[in-house]
C-alpha positions as CSV (number, residue, x, y, z in Angstrom):
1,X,3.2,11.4,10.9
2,X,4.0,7.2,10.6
3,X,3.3,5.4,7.9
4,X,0.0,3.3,9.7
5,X,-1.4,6.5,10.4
6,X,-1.2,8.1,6.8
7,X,-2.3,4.6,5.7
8,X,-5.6,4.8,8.4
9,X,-6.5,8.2,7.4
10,X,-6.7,7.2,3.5
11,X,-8.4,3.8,4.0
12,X,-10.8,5.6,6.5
13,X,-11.2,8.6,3.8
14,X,-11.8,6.1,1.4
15,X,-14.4,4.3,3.1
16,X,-16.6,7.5,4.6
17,X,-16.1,8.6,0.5
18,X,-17.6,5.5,-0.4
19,X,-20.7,5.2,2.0
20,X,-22.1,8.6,1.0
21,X,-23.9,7.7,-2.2
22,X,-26.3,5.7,-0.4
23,X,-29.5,5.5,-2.3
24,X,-32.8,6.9,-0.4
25,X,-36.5,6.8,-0.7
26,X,-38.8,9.3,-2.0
27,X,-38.9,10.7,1.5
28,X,-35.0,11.2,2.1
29,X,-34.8,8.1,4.0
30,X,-32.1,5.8,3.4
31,X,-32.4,2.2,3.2
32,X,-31.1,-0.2,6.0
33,X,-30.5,-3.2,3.7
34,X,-28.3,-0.5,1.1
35,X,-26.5,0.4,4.4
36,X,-25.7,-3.1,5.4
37,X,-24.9,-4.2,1.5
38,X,-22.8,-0.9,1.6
39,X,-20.8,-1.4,4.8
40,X,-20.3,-5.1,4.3
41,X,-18.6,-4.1,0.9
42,X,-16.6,-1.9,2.9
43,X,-15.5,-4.1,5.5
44,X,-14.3,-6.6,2.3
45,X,-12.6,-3.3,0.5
46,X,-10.6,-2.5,4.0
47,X,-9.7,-6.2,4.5
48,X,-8.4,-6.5,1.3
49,X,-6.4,-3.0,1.9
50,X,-4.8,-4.3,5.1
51,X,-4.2,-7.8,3.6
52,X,-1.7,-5.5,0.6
53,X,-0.5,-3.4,3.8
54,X,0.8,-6.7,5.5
55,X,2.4,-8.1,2.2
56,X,3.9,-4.7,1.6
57,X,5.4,-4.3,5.2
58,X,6.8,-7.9,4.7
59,X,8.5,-7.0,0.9
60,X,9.9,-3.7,2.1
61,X,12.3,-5.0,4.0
62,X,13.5,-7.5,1.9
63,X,13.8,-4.9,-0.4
64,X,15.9,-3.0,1.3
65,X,18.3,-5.4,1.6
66,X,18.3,-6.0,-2.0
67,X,18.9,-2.3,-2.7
68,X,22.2,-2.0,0.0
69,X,23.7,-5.2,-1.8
70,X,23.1,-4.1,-5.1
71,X,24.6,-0.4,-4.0
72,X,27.6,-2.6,-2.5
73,X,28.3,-4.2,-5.6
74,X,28.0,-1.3,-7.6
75,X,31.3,0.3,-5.3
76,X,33.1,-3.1,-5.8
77,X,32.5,-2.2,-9.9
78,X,33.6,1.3,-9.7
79,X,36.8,0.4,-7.2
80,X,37.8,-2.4,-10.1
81,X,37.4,0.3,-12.5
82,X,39.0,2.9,-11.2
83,X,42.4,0.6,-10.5
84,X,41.7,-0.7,-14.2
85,X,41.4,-4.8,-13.0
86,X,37.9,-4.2,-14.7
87,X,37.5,-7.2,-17.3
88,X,35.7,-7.6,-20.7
89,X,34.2,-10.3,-21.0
């Protein structure tokens, strides 16, 4: 399973969680401006999730790169160390 679909699946679990405590009348009926207020809120919650999604996809990368130099240099240390050229500063 990719990552957007995982990703869909919560942000859609969240939302259908979130829309079922919908106030209703005394005869069971549920109110079309709590509906509206409700999915609007929604809409801004999912927004905001796919705005952190975008900024996530663009930091992973970079990320990554960080993580293969800092792996890189940590060889370079342990070949200086093991051929004792290792300094003390």
């Amino acid at each position: 399973m990719n990552k957007k679909l995982i990703v869909g699946l919560v942000v859609l679990a969240g939302v259908v969680l979130y829309l079922n405590p919908f106030s209703s009348n005394d005869d069971g009926s549920i109110e079309v401006s709590t509906i509206k207020m409700e999915r609007k809120d929604a809409k801004v919650s999912l927004s905001s999730l796919l705005n952190t999604l975008k900024n996530y996809e663009e930091l992973i990368p970079i990320y990554e790169e960080v993580l293969v130099s800092a792996e890189e240099d940590l060889r370079l240390a342990q070949n200086k160390y093991e051929l004792g050229s290792a300094t003390n500063i």
